[in-house]
C-alpha positions as CSV (number, residue, x, y, z in Angstrom):
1,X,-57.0,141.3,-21.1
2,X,-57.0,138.5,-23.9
3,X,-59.6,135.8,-24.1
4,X,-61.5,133.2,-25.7
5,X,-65.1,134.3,-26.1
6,X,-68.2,132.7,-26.8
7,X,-70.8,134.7,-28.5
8,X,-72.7,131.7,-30.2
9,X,-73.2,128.6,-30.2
10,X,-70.9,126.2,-32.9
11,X,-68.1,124.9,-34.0
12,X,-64.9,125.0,-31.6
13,X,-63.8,126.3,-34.4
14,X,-65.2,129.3,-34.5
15,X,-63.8,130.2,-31.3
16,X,-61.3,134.0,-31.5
17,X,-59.3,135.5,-29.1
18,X,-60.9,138.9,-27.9
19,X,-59.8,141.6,-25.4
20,X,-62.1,142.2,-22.6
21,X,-62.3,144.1,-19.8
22,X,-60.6,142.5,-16.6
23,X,-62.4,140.6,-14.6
24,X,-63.1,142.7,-10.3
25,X,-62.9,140.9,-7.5
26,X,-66.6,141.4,-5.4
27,X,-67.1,140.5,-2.4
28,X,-66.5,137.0,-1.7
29,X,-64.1,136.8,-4.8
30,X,-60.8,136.8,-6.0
31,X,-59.2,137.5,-9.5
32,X,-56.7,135.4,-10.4
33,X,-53.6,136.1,-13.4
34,X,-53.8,132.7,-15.1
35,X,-50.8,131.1,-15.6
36,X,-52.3,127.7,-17.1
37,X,-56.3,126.5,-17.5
38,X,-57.3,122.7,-18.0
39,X,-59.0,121.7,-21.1
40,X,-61.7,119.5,-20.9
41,X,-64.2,117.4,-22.7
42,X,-67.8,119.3,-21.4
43,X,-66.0,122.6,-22.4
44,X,-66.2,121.5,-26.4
45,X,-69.7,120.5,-25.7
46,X,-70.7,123.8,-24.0
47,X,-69.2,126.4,-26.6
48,X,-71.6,124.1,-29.0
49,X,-74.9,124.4,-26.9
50,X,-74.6,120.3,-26.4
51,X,-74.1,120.7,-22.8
52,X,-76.3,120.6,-19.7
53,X,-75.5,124.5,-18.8
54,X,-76.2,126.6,-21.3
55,X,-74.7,130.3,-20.1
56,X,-75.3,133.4,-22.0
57,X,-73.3,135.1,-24.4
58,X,-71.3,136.1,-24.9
59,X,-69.0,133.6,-22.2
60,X,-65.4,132.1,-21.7
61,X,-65.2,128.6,-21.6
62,X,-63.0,127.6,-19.1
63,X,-63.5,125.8,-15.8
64,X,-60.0,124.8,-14.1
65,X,-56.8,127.3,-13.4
66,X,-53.8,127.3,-11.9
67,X,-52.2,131.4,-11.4
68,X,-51.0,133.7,-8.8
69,X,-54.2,135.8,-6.9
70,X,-53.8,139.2,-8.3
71,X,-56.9,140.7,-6.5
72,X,-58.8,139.9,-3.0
73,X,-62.4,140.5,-2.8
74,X,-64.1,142.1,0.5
75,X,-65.0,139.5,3.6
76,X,-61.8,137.1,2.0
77,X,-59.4,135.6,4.2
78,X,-57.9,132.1,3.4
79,X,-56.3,133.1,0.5
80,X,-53.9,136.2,-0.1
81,X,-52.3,139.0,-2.8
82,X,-49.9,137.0,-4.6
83,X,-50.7,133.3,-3.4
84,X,-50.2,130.6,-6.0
85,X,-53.4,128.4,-6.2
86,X,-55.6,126.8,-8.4
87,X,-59.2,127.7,-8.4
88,X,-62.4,125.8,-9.9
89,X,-64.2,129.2,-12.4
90,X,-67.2,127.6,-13.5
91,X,-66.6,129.6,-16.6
92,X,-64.0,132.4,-17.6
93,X,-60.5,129.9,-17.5
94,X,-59.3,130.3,-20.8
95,X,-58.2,134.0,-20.1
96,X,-55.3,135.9,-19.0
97,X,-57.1,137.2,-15.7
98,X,-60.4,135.2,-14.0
99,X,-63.2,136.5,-11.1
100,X,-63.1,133.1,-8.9
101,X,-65.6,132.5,-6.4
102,X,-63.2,132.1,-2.8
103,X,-64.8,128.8,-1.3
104,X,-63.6,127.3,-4.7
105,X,-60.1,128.8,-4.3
106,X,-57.1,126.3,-2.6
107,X,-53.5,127.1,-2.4
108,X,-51.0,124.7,-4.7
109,X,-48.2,123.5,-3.4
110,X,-44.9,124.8,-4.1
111,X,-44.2,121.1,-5.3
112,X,-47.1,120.6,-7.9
113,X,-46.3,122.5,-11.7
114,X,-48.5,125.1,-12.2
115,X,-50.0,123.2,-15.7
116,X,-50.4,119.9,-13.4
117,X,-52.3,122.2,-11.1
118,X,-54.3,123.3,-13.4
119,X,-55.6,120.1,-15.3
120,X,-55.6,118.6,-11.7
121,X,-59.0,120.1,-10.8
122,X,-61.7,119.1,-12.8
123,X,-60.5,115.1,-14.1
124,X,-58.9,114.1,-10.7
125,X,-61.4,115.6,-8.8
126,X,-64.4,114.0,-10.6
127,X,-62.8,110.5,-10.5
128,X,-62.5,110.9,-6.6
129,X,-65.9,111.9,-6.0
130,X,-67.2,109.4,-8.1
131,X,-65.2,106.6,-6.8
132,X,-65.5,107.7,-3.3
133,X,-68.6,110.2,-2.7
134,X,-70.8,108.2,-5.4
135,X,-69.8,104.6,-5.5
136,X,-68.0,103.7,-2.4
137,X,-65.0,101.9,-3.9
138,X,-63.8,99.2,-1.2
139,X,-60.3,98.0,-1.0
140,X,-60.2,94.6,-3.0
141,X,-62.9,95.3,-5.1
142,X,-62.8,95.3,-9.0
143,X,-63.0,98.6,-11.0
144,X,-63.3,98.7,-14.6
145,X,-62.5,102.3,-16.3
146,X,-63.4,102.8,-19.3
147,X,-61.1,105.5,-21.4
148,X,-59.1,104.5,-19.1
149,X,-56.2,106.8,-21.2
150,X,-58.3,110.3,-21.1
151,X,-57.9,112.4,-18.4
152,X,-60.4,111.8,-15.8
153,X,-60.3,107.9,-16.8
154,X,-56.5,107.8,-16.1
155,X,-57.3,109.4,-12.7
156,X,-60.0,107.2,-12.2
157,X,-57.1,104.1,-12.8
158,X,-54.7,106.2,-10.2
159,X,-57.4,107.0,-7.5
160,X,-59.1,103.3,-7.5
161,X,-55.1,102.1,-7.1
162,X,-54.7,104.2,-4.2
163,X,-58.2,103.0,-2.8
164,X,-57.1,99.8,-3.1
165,X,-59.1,98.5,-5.9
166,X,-58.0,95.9,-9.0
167,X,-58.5,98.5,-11.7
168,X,-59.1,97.4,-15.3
169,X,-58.6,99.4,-17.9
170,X,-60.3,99.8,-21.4
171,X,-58.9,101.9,-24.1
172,X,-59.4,101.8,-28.2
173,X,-55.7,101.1,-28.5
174,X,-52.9,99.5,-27.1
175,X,-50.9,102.6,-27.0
176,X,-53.5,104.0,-24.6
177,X,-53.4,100.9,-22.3
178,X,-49.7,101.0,-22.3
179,X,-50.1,104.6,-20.2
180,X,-53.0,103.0,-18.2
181,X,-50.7,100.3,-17.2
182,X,-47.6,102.5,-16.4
183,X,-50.8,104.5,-13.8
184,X,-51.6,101.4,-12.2
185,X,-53.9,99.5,-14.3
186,X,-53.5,95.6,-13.4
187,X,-55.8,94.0,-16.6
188,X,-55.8,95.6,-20.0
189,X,-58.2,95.6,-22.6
190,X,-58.2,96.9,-26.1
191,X,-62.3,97.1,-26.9
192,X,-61.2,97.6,-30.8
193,X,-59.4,93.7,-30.7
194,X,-61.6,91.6,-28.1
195,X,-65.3,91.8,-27.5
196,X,-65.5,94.1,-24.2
197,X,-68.4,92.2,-22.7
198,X,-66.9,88.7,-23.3
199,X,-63.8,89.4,-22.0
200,X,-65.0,91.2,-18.7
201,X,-66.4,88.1,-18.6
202,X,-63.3,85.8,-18.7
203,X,-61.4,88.4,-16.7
204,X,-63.7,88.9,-13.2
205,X,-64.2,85.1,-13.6
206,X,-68.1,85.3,-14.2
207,X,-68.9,87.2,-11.5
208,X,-68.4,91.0,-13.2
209,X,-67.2,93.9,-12.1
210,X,-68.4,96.0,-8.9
211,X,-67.8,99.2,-10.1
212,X,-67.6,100.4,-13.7
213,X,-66.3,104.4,-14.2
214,X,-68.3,104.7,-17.7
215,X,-67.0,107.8,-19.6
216,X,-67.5,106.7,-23.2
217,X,-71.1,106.1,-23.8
218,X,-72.6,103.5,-26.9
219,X,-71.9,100.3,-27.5
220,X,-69.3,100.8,-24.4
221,X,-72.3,101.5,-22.2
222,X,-74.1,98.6,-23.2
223,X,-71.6,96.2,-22.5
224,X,-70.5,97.6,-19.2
225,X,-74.4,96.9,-18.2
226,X,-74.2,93.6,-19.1
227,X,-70.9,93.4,-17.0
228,X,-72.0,94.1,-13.3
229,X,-71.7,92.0,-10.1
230,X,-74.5,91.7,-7.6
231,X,-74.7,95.2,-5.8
232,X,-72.5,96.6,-8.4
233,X,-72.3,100.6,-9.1
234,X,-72.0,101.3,-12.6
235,X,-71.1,105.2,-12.5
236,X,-72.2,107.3,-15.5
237,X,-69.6,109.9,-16.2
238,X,-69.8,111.1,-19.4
239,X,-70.3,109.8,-23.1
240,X,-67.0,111.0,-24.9
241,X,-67.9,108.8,-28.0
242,X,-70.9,111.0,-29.1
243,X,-73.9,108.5,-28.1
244,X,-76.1,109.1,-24.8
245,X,-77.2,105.3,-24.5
246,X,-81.0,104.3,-23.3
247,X,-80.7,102.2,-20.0
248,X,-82.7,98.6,-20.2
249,X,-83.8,98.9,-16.5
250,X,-84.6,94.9,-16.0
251,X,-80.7,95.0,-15.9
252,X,-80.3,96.8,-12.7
253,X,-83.8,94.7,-11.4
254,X,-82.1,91.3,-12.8
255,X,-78.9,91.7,-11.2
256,X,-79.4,94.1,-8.3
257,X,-76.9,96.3,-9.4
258,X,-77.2,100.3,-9.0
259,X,-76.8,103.1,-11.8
260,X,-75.4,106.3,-10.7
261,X,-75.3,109.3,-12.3
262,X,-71.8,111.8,-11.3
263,X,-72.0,115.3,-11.7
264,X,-68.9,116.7,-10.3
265,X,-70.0,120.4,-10.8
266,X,-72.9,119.8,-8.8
267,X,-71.6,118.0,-5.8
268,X,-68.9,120.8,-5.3
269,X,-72.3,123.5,-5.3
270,X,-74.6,120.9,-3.3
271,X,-71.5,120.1,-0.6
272,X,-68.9,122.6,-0.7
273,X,-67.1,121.0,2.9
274,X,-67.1,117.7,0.6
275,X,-65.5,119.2,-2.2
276,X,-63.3,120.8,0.2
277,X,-62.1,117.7,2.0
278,X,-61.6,115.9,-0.9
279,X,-59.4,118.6,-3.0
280,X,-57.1,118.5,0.5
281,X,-57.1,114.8,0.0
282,X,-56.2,115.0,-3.5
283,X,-53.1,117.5,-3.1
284,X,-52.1,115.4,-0.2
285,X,-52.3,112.0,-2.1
286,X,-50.5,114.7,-5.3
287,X,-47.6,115.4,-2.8
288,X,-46.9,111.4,-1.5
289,X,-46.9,110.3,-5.3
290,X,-50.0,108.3,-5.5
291,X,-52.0,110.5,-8.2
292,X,-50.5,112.6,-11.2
293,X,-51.4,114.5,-13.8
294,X,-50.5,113.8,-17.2
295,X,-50.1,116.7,-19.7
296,X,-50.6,115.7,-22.8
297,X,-49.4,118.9,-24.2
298,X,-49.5,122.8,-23.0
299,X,-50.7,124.9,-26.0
300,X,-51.1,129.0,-26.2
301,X,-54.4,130.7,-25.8
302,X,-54.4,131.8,-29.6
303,X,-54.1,127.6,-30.1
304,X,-57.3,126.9,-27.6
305,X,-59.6,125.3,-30.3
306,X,-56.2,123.3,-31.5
307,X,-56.6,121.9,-27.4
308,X,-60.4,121.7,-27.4
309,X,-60.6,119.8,-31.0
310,X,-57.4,117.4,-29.8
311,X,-60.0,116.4,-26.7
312,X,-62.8,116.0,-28.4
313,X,-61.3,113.6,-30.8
314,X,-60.6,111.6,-28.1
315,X,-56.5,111.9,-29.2
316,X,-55.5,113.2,-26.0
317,X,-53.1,110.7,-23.3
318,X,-54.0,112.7,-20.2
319,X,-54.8,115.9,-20.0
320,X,-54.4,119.4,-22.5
321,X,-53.6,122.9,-21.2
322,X,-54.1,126.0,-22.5
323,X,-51.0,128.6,-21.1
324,X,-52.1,132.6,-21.7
């Protein structure tokens, strides 16, 4: 089979389609043909060693699919021979053919595309747990999202709207807030035109925001912890603009306020009934309208560092898909 293999640590760049032997279902397994794999922000940062796993080589990226199960491991019963369904790989997505791990295996609905299903997992999935597992979102309280326009930030807008929360989005321009805004967003603000702290200010009314999804990292950061209600969550997702920000502490002492870290990946190892339930709850919320993906664009696998480079440089509305 064709893939996209890792034997190094670099530049996206340097990335080349290989063929590889095809991937066996063991016991406990299945192999799926791939008919679409997400693309997404920690996969740049892995294939250039910046990334909290560090596999070895050589390894395909890759951590979302969508396909039809091709193969059906020993001791496997949920899911069948020629089943469409998308499947969470750890690593080994951007292939033609992918050894998947069965507990992290669910069947897609005839009504979901097969490129929605695949950039569903990863973006919509960590924006649920985050909001719900981590943070507790209540209905009527207000969530700031911060790139609010990428793909787990517009989920994040989506999934707080369905919880019931008053979402505000922040994006870098007002092309990005326009999509927020058709998702649900009900305040916009463009960080590049009004200072962000000020005007979190002005919006929540002095009294800040209870939760804050904070995917960008910085000078973003810094003025989302100066932005917090009393027993506020501010969620640290991820720090897309390049900068890992140090944390004044007194903050969270000074206004009671919690910081929590979200690590998708390692909830669905930690809890795998959680991640369960909450994939069921996502492709049931996926069916009734409330949450969608947005594909930014579908790409080939000989155009995969094309996709990775596009997310990276934070040009993406939504999410990017790589199609073997």
């Amino acid at each position: 089979m064709k893939a996209i293999v890792c034997e190094a640590f670099g530049p996206v760049e340097d990335l080349r389609v290989q063929d590889v032997a095809d991937p066996v279902a063991k016991p406990g397994y299945v192999v799926v043909d791939v008919q679409a794999a997400g693309v997404n922000f920690p996969d740049g940062l892995l294939v250039q060693g910046l990334y909290q796993m560090q596999p070895d080589f050589p390894f395909i990226p890759g951590n979302e699919v969508a396909g039809v199960i091709c193969e059906v491991g020993e001791g496997v019963s949920h899911v069948k021979k020629g089943q469409r369904v998308i499947a969470l790989s750890n690593l080994g997505g951007y292939a033609e053919k992918v050894a998947v791990q069965a507990s992290h295996v669910m069947p897609l609905p005839d009504s979901i595309d097969v490129n929605e299903g695949a950039a569903l997992v990863t973006a919509h999935a960590t924006a649920h747990h985050a909001l719900k597992q981590r943070a507790k979102l209540q209905p009527g309280e207000t969530l700031v999202v911060t790139g609010a326009a990428g793909g787990t930030g517009l989920a994040a807008v989506q999934i707080g709207k369905t919880m019931g929360a008053k979402v505000i989005a922040v994006c870098s321009t007002d092309e990005k807030l326009a999509l927020a805004k058709e998702h649900g967003a009900d305040i916009l603000i463009n960080y590049k035109e009004k200072d962000l702290k000020e005007t979190l200010k002005e919006v929540t009314e002095g009294k800040g925001a209870d939760v804050i999804y904070e995917c960008v990292g910085g000078d973003t950061f810094h003025a989302c912890s100066r932005s917090m209600a009393w027993e506020g969550r501010l969620l640290v997702v991820g720090f897309a603009g390049g900068e890992i920000p140090k944390f004044p502490v007194n903050l969270a002492l000074v206004k009671g306020y919690s910081v929590m870290g979200v690590f998708w990946g390692s909830f669905t190892q930690h809890d795998p009934k959680g991640f369960a339930a909450n994939m069921q709850e996502l492709l049931t919320w996926y069916v009734q309208g409330k949450v969608k993906v947005v594909v930014d664009e579908a790409l080939p696998l000989e155009q995969a560092t094309k996709a990775m480079t596009k997310v990276m440089n934070r040009e993406v509305k939504g999410k990017m898909v790589i199609v073997p």
